[in-house]
N, CA, C and O of each residue as an XYZ file, in Angstrom:
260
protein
N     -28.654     88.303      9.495
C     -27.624     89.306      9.704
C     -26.266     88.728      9.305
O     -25.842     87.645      9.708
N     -25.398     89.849      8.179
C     -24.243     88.889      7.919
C     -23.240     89.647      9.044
O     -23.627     90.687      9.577
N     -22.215     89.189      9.299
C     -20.905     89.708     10.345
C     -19.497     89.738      8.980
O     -19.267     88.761      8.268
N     -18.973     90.640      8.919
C     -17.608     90.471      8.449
C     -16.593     91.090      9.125
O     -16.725     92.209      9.621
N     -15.438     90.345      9.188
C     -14.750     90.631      9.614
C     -13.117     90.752      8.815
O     -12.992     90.357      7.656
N     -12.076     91.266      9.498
C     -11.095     91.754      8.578
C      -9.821     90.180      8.334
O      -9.137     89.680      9.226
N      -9.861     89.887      7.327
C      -8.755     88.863      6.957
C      -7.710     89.458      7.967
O      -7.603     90.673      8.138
N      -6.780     88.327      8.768
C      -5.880     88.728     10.046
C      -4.166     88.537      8.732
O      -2.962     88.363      8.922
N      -4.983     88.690      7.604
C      -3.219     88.539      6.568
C      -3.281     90.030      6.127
O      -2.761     91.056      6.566
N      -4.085     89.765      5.127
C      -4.510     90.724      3.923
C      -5.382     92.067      4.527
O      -5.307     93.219      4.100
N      -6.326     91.510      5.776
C      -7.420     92.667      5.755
C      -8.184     92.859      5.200
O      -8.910     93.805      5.503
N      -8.470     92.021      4.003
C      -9.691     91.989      3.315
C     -11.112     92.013      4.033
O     -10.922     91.523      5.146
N     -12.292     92.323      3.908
C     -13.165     91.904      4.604
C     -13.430     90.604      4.114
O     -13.262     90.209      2.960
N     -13.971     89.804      5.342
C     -14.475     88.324      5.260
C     -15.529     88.042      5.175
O     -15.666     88.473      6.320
N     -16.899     87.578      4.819
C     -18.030     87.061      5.863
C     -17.568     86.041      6.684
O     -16.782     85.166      6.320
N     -18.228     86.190      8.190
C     -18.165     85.142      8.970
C     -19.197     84.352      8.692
O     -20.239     84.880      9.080
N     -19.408     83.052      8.061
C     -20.034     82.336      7.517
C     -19.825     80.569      8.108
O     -18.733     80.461      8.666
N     -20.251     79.858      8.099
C     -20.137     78.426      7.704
C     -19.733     78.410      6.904
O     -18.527     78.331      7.141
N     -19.905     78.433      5.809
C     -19.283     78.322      4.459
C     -17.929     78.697      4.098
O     -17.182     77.998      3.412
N     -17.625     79.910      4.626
C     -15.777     79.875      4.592
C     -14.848     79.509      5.397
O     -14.353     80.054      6.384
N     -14.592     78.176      4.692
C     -13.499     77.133      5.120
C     -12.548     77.825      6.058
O     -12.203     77.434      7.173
N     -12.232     78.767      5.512
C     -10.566     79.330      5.845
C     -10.939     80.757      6.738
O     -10.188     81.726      6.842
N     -12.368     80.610      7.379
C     -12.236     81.411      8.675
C     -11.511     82.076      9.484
O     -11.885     81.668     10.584
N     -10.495     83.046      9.698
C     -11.439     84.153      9.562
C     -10.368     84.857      8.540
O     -10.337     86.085      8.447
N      -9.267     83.804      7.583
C      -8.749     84.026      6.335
C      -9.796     84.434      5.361
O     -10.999     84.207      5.485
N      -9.245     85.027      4.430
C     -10.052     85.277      3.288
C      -9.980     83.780      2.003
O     -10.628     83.296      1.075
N      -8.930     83.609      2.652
C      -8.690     82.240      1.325
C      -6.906     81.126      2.081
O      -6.222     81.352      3.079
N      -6.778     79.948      0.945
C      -6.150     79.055      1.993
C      -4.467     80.378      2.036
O      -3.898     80.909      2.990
N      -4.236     80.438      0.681
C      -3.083     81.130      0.730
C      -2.661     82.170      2.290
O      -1.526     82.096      2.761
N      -3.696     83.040      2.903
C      -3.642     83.669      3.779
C      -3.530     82.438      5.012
O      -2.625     82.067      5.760
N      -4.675     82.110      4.833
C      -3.879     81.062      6.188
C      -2.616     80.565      6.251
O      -1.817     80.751      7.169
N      -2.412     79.798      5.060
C      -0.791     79.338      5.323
C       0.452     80.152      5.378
O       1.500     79.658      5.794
N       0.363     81.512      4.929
C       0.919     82.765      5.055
C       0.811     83.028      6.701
O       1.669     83.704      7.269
N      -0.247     82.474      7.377
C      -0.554     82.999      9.052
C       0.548     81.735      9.294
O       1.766     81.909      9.343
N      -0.148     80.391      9.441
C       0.595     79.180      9.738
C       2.664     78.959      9.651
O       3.481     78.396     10.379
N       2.735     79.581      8.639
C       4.221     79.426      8.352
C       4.998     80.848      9.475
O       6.052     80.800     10.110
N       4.215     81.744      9.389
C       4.935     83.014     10.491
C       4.653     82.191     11.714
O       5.769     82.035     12.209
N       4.039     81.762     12.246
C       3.890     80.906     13.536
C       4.798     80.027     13.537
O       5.500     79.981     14.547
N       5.046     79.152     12.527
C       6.339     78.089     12.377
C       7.466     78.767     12.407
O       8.187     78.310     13.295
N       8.106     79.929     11.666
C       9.257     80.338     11.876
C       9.312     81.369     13.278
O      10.346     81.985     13.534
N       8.263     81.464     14.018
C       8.316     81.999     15.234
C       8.114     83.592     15.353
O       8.566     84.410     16.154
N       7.262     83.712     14.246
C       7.643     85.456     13.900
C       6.075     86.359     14.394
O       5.671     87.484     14.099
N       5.361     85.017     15.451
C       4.409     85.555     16.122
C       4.520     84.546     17.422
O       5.021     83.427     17.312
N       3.957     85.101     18.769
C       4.273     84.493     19.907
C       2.911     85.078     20.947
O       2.184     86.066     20.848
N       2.962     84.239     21.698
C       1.891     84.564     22.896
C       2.830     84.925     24.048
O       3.710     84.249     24.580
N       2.386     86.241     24.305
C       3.359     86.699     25.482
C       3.010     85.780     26.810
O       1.877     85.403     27.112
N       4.338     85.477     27.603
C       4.756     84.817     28.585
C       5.390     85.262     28.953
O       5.809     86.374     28.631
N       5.895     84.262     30.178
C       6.968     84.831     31.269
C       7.824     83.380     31.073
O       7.513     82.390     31.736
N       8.754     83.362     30.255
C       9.762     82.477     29.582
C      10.286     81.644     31.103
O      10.198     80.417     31.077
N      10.748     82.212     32.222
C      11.333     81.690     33.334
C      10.555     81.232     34.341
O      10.850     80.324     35.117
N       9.193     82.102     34.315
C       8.396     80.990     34.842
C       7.757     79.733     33.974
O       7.310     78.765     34.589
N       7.737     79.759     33.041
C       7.248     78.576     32.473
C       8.173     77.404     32.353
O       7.728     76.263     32.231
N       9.814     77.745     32.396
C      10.828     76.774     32.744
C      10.641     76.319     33.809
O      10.424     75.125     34.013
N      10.715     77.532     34.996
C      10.238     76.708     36.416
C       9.575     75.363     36.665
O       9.782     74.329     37.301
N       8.425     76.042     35.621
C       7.232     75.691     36.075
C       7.385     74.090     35.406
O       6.662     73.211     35.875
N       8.308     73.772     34.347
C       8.391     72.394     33.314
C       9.163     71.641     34.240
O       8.758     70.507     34.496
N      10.228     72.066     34.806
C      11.081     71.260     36.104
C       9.806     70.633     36.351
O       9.810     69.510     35.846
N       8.779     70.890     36.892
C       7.795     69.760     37.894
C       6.972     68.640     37.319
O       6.116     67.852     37.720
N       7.615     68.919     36.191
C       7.079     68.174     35.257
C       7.355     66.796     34.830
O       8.102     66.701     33.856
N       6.801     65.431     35.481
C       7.412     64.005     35.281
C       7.299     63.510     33.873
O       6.129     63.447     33.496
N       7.962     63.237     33.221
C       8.000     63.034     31.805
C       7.104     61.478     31.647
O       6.259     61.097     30.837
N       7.782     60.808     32.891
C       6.922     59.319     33.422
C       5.797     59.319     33.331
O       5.243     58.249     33.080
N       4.964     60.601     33.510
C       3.321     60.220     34.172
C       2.324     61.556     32.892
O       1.111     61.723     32.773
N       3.727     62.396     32.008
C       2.689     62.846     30.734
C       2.523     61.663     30.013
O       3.302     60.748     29.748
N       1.223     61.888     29.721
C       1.261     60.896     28.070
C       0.204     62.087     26.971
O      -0.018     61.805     25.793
């Protein structure tokens, strides 16, 4: 049974395969097209911005590694 699914750039259909590297891209160009909007911040995982400051206060910089 094959599965395809929709390129998250282009929309192309994909196969979900082993074989394609650039899962669940259609090719590298789309990924790095995904990768660079994530770098300039132009996608985000919703949060709660003030609790997660809170929440970094408790945070010993001493004892992350």
């Amino acid at each position: 049974m094959s599965v395809s699914v929709k390129c998250p750039q282009c929309e192309k259909k994909v196969e979900w395969k082993k074989e394609n590297k650039f899962r669940p891209f259609c090719s590298e160009r789309c990924k790095m097209i995904d990768l660079g909007a994530w770098a300039n911040e132009e996608h985000s995982i919703p949060g709660n911005p003030s609790f997660d400051d809170l929440m970094s206060a408790d945070i010993d910089p001493e004892t992350c590694h």
